[in-house]
Every structure is written in C-alpha cells, then in structure tokens.
N, C-alpha and C positions, 0 to 999 in steps of 0.2 A: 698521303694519297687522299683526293678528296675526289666528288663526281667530275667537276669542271677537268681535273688534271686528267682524271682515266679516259675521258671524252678526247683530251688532248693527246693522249698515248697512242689513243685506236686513231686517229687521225694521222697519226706520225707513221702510222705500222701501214696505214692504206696507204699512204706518201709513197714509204717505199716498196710497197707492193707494186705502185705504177713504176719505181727508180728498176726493182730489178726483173721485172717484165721487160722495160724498155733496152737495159743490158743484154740480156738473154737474146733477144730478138732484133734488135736493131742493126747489128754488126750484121749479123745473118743474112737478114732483109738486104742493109746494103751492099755486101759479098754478091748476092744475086741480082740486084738490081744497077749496082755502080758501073758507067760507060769501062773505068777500071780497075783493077784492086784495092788500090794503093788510097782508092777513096771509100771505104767498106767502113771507113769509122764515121763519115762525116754524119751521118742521122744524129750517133751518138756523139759526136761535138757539136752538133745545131742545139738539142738539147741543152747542154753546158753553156753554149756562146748566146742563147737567148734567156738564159739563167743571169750571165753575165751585163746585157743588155737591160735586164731590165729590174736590177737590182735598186740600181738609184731612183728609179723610177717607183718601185716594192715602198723604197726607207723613204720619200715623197708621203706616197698615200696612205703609207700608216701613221704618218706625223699626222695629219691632216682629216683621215679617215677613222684614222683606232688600227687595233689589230681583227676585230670578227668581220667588219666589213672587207679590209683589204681582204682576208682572208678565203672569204669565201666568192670574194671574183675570180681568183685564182682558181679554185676548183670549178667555178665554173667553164672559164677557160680551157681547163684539163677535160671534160669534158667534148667541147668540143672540138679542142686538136686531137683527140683521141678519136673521133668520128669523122673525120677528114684523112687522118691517117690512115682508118680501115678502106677509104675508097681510094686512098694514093696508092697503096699496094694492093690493091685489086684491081687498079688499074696499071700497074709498072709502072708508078711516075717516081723515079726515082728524085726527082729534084723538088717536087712537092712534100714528097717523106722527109727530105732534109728541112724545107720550109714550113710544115707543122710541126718538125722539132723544134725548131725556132720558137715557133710561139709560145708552145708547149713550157719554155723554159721560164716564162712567167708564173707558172705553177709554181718551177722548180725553186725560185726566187721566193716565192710567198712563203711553199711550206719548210726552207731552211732555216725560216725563222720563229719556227716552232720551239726548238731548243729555249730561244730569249723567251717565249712568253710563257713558257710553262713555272719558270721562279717568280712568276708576277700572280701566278696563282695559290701559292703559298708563304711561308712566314720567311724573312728574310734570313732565317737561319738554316730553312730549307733547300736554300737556293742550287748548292751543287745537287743535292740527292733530288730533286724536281726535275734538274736537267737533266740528271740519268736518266731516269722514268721518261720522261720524255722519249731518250735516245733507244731508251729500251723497248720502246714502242716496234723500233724496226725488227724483231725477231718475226710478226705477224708477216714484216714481205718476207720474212726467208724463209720460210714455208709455203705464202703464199704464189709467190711471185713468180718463182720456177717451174710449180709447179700448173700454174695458170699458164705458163709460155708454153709449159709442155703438150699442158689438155688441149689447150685452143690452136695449137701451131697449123694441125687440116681440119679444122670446122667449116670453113670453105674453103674453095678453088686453089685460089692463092694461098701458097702458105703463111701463117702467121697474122691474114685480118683476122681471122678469128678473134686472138688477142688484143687485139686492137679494139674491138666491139667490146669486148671484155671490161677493157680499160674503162670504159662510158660510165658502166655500174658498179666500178670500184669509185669512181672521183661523186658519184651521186650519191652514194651512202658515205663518204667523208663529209659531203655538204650537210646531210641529214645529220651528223654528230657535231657537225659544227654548229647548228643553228642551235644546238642547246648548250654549248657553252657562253659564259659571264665573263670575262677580261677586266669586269670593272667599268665605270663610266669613264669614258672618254671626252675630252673637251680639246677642242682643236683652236692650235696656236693660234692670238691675235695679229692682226695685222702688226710687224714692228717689232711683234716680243722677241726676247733674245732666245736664242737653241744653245747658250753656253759657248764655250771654248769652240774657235774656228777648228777644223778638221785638220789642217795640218799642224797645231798646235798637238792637240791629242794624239796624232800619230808620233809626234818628235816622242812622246815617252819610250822607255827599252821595254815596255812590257808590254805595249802595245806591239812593236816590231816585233818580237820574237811571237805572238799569240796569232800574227795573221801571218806570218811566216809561219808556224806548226802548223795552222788549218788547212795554209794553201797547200803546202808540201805534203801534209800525209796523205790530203786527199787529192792532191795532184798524182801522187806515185800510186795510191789505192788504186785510182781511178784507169792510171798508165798497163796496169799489171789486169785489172778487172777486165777493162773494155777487149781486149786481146784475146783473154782467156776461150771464150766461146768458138773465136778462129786458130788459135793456136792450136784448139782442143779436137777442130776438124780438117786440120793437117796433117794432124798425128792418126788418123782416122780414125779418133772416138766417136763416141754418138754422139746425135743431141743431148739424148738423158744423161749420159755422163757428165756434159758440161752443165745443165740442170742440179745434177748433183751436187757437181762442185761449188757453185753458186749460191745452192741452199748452204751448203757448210761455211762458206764465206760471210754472207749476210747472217749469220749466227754467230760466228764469231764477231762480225761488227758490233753486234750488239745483247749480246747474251751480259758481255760485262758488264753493261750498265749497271744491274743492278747491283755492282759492287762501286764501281767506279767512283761513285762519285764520295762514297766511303773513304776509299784510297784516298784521293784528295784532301779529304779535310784531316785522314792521320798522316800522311807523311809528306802534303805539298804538293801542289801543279808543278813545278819542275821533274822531280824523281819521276812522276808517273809519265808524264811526255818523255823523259829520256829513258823509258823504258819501252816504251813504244815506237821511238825509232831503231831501240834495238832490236824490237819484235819485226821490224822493217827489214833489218839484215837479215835475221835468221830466214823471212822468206824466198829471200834474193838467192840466199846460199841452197837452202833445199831445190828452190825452181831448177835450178842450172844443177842440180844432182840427176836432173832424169826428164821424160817427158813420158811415166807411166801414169795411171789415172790416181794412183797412190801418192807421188809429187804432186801435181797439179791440186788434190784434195789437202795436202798437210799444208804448202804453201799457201794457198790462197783461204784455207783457217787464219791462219799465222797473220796474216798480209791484214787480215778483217780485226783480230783482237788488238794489232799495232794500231792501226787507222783509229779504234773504239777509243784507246790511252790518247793520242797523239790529239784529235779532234776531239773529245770530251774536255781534255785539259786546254788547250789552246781557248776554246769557249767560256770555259772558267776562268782562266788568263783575264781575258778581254773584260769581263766583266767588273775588272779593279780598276779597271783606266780610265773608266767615263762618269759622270753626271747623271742624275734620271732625265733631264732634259737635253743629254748629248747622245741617247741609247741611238734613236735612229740611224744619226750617221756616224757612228762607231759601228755598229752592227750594218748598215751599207756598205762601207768600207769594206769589213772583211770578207763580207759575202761575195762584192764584187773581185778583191784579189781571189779569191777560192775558185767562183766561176771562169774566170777569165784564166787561173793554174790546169783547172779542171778542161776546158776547150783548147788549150796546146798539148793536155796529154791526150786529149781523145784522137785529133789528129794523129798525132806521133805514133800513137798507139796500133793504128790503122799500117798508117806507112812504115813504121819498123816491121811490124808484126808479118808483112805480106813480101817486105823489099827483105831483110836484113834476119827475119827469125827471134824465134822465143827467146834463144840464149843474149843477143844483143840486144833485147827491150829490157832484160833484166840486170844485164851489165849498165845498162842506160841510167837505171835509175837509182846508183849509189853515189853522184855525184846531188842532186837534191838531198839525200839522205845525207849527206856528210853536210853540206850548209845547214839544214835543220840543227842537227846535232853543235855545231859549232857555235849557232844562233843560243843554245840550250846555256852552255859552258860560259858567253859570254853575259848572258843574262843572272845566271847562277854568283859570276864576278862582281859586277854590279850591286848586285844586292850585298855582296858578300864584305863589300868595301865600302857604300852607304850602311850598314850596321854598325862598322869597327869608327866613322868618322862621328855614331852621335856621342859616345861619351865625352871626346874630347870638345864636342859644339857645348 
C-alpha cells in the first residue's frame, strides 16, 4: 500500500458510493415514475447500456490520453448527470432520468477500470493483492451508499433528488483525490505504432474466454438479483430501510474479501477461487427462494456479494495473463464492454421479471448463466490440465 494506491481505493469506495446510491434509488424512482412497471429498471439499465456504449470509446482515450486524464472527465461527467438527474426527478421526466443514466454510464466505464490501474502502481509482484485493495475500496459505498439514499430520499419535494444533489459532492471529492494521484508518465501512441496482437486474436485464447465469460456472468446475475432487490423488497411490504439494509450487507460482502482475495489467488489459483464463487452463486439462489422474510433477502444477497467478489476479482486476475503491456487497453475494453452490455440485459430482465413473473422466477432465472460460467470453469481447468501433461513429452 502506498499514497497514489489509498488515493485509488477512496476513489473506488466514492465510485461505488455513486453504483449503490443509484441501485437503492433508481428502481424506486422508475416504479414511480415509469408510463409502466415493467419499465421500473430501465434508469438502472441506461446506466449499464451507457457503461456499455462507452467502453470503447474509455479503452480509446486512455490509449491516447493515459489513465488520470480519462479519468477524471469521467468524474466530471458524473458530476453533472448527477445534477441533471436531481432536476429530471424533480420534475417527473421520467425519460430524462433514463437519458442521464445514459451518460452517466461514461463514469461507470472510466471508474471500472480502476481495478487495471491500481497494479500499475505497484511492484509486479503486487499485482493481485493491488487489485484487491482496489476492490476493497467498495466497502466505503456499502456504508456509505445506502445509507446517503436513505438520509437524502425527502430532502426535497420529490423523493429521492435529494440524493441526487448528494451525488454532485461525492464525484467532486473523487476528482479532488484524483488530481493527486501519479499513474506514471504517459506517452501517447504514434501515429502507425503497432497495439500488439489484433483483438480477435487475443480473445481466441481459452483464458481469455472463460475471464470475460466469469466477469460478465457474475456480474450479470449480481447485477439481475441486485437491481430487483429494492422492488422485490416493496412487494413483500418492507420498508425502504430494510432494503437499505440489505444493500449495505450486500456491498460488504462484495467487497470486505478483498482483502483476502487476492491472497487466495496466488495460494491456491484463479480457477478454485472463481469456482467457488459460482458456488457461492447457488447457495444464494437456493436461500432466496427459501423465503421472502427480511432474514432471506439479508443472508442471500451477503452470499450473492461474497460470490460476485470471488467470481470478478478472479476473472480480472484471469485476463491479466492473456495480454501484452501494449494490448491492455483493448483486452481491458473488451471485457468491460461484454460486462456492460451482460449487466444492461440483466437490468432490463430484472425489472420485467421482477414486476411480470416475481422474485421466485428471477432466481430460478439465473441458474442457467450460472451453470455456463461453471462449465466454462471445468473446461478451462481441462485445458490447462492437458497442455501440462503434453510438455514432457514436446
């Protein structure tokens, strides 16, 4: 741990202070604001889908920019979709709230590639235990996060600009810890120079396939089971707090392991710990669908947060064997674009099961991704298992 990385940790922990503010309250917002139900997720897939949109566009300007400049236009950015947002909902435009989550998702795009840059601030032998720290950053929103959607939900008229105002001086005190981070000198490609291996070259690897296949998936079904939660949770007529709660204990368990995590990895392998994490994926599937008291909804969506933390810590780790230092950008677009674009078909879904079909069938939903993850695991595991036994006899 050095200053430049803690500077990066508190940046990661604001990140997702804005990610479960805008869970907490997004759904919410659209449930009251959407023409009709069935569209109560889409704030929180605009989000996602301009995450997705503007991924390539992220691995672009950090080629060309570095990472503290892209960096901190993004949080500019956040800024002010976050200030657009507090007047979309204070004035019911519901299709505006969807359209600055759109933008908004250019944040979401910059700061996911917080994870890569944080082993570029340490010794390469650092590198998993860097990314943790990094990741571990998120424990600041699951405190902070729920608990800001809670305080700000009637600070004015409308419920929930409050939070939204809120948001403004969470992405401006990330800019302020940004501007003192070091990444290093940056020098931007010449005209002609080569970026290494074309992209589809690099994706033909199996270790690349199964590391964007773990990311998109854990955090596609995290994301399927998350997004829900807060409506599921006022079906069943809990309170806000309650779903507040539950929230907080979920983004804790996303990210309380880190600081183990990336331990696990370098003693027993990024396989065992990813397939330990989509098993922590079933046990949540199996508890949800045991109940709908605020006791389920609290142990599952732990469970659901510690799988996601194994599942996407390791996949990151993954990815990080399959590329070049001059192929990171668009290895690391890649994935981020499958993740975003897994992540904005669960938000949808998430919406429209949740509202048409019910909790029990959003959870049955999601063990058919969880079974490809897992199979992707076993075949990757083959693989290696069968390039080790072919070099003696090479």
């Amino acid at each position: 741990m050095n200053r430049h990385l803690l500077l990066l940790t508190l940046c990661q922990g604001l990140f997702l202070t804005n990610n479960v503010t805008f869970i907490a309250i997004n759904g919410l917002v659209g449930l009251a604001l959407a023409p009709l139900g069935w569209m109560a997720t889409l704030p929180v897939m605009g989000y996602v889908v301009g995450g997705a949109l503007s991924a390539p566009l992220v691995a672009r300007l950090q080629r060309q920019w570095g990472r503290k400049r892209c960096f901190q236009l993004g949080l500019v950015v956040a800024m002010l979709s976050a200030a657009v947002g507090a007047y979309a909902v204070s004035h019911r435009d519901f299709w505006l709230v969807v359209a600055t989550t759109v933008v908004a998702g250019f944040y979401n795009a910059n700061a996911g590639l917080y994870r890569f840059a944080g082993p570029e601030l340490v010794a390469p032998s650092y590198k998993e235990k860097a990314m943790s720290w990094v990741l571990a950053g998120g424990i600041l929103g699951a405190f902070i996060g729920p608990n800001l959607a809670n305080a700000t939900r009637n600070w004015m008229e409308q419920p929930f600009t409050g939070a939204y105002v809120a948001l403004i001086g969470v992405a401006a005190l990330s800019l302020l810890a940004m501007s003192f981070i070091e990444f290093g000198p940056h020098q931007a490609p010449a005209p002609g120079a080569t970026s290494g291996r074309p992209l589809s070259e690099i994706a033909r690897q199996p270790a690349f396939i199964v590391a964007v296949l773990g990311g998109a998936v854990g955090y596609g079904v995290m994301n399927l089971l998350m997004a829900a939660t807060p409506i599921a949770m006022q079906q069943c007529q809990l309170p806000f707090s309650a779903a507040a709660l539950v929230l907080e204990w979920h983004v804790l368990g996303m990210f309380v392991p880190s600081f183990f995590t990336g331990h696990l990895i370098r003693r027993f392998g990024v396989l065992p710990i990813m397939g330990t994490g989509a098993a922590l994926n079933l046990l949540c599937v199996a508890v949800a669908l045991s109940g709908v008291e605020l006791t389920q909804f609290l142990v599952a969506l732990f469970v659901l947060g510690v799988g996601w933390n194994f599942l996407y810590t390791g996949a990151s780790t993954l990815l990080t064997t399959t590329y070049k230092p001059e192929e990171k950008n668009k290895a690391q677009g890649a994935m981020d674009t499958c993740v975003f674009a897994t992540m904005a078909l669960t938000s949808f879904s998430s919406g429209a099961l949740v509202t048409t079909q019910g909790w029990t069938w959003l959870n049955l939903g999601s063990l058919l991704p969880l079974a490809l993850v897992s199979a992707g695991l076993l075949w990757l595991a083959a693989v290696r298992r069968a390039a080790t036994r072919a070099v003696p006899a090479a």
